[in-house]
N, C-alpha and C positions, 0 to 999 in steps of 0.2 A: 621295538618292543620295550616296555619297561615296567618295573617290576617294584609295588610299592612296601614300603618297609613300614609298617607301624607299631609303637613300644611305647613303655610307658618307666617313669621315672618312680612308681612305686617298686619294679621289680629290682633284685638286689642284685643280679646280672644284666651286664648290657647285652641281651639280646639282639638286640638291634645292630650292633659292629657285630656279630657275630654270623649273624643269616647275610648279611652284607657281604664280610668276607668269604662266607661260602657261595652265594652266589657269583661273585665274581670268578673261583676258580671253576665253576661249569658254563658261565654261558659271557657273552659278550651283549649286556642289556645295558639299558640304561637303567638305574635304581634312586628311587624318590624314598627320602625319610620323614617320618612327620611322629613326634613324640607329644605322650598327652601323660597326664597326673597319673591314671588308673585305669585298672582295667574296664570300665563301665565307660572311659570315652571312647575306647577303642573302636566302637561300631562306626562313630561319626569320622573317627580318624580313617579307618577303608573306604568311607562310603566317598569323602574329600578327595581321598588318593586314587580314585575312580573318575571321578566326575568333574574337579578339578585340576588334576593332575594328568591325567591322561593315561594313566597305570592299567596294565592289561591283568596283572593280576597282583592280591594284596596279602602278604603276610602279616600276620596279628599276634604279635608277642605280647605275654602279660606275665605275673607271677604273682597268682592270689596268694593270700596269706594263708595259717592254719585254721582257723576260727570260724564258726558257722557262719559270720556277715561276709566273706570274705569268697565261702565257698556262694553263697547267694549272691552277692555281687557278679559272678564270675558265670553263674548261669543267665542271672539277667544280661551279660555283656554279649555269653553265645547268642542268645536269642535274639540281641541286637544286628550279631553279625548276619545271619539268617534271614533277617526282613532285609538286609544290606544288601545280600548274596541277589537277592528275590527282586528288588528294587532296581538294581544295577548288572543283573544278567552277569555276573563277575563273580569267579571263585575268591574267595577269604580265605584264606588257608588258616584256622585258628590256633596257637599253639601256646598252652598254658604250661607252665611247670607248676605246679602247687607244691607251700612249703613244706607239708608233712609227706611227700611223696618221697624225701630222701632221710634218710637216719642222722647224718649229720650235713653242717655247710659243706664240706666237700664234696659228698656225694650231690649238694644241691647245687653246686657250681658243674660238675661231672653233667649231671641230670640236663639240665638247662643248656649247656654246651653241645652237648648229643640230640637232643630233640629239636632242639633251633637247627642244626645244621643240616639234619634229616631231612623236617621238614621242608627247607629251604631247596635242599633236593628235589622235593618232588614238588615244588613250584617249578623249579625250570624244567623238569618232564612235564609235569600238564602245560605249560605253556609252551614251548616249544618239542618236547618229545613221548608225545601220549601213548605210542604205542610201546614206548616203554614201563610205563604204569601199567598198559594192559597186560605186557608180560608178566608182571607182578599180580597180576588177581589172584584171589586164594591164596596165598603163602604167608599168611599170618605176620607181614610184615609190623612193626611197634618201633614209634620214633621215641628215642631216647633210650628206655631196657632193651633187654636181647630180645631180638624173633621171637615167635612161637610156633612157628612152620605150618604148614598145612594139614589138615585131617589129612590121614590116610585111611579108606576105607577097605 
């Protein structure tokens, strides 16, 4: 199995060592990197890490800026990931931090630290332990902020 990593050099955190490091204390895969400018390459960078590379599934770091180009950018880049997904029968796992999500740099190094490594979790559940994710349905699971638990009715 192996497990692709792709990030980009606009984000102010390395993501990319970061999902890397945590994947390696849960699974014993093989992990491919591949680093692009921003997040708008990113699609092309999973779909390489797929089709290229031989990656069974693809993490997608980025961290748009504050700025309306930035938030547009960052939808254009989902959308890419999406035709990716749909192209290559291959989950993207996408995980942006954006910069106005934290109050100051610390909280945005916190933020970005916590969501990459979640994330990064629950690529090695979907790829090697799904019925752990299934356990997880409904419980209002949020990578990066706290839980939000599940409705109770």
């Amino acid at each position: 199995m192996k497990i692709g990593v792709a990030d980009t050099t606009f984000a102010r955190v390395d993501m990319g060592a970061i999902a890397i490091d945590e994947i390696k204390k849960h699974a014993s895969v093989k992990i491919k990197r591949y680093v692009v400018p921003g997040v708008k390459d990113l699609p092309v960078a999973a779909k390489k890490l797929i089709e290229e590379h031989g990656c069974d599934i693809v993490l997608s770091l980025g961290m748009p800026g504050a700025q309306v180009i930035d938030k547009t950018c960052a939808h254009e880049a989902s959308q890419g990931h999406i035709i990716a997904q749909l192209m290559t029968n291959t989950h993207i796992i996408e995980v942006f931090v954006y910069e106005d999500e934290a109050e100051d740099e610390k909280q945005l190094v916190w933020l970005a630290e916590q969501r990459t490594r979640e994330h990064a979790q629950n690529a090695v559940k979907l790829l090697l332990y799904p019925k752990k994710l299934e356990a997880e349905a409904g419980t209002g699971q949020r990578q990066g902020f706290e839980d939000v638990g599940a409705v109770k009715l």
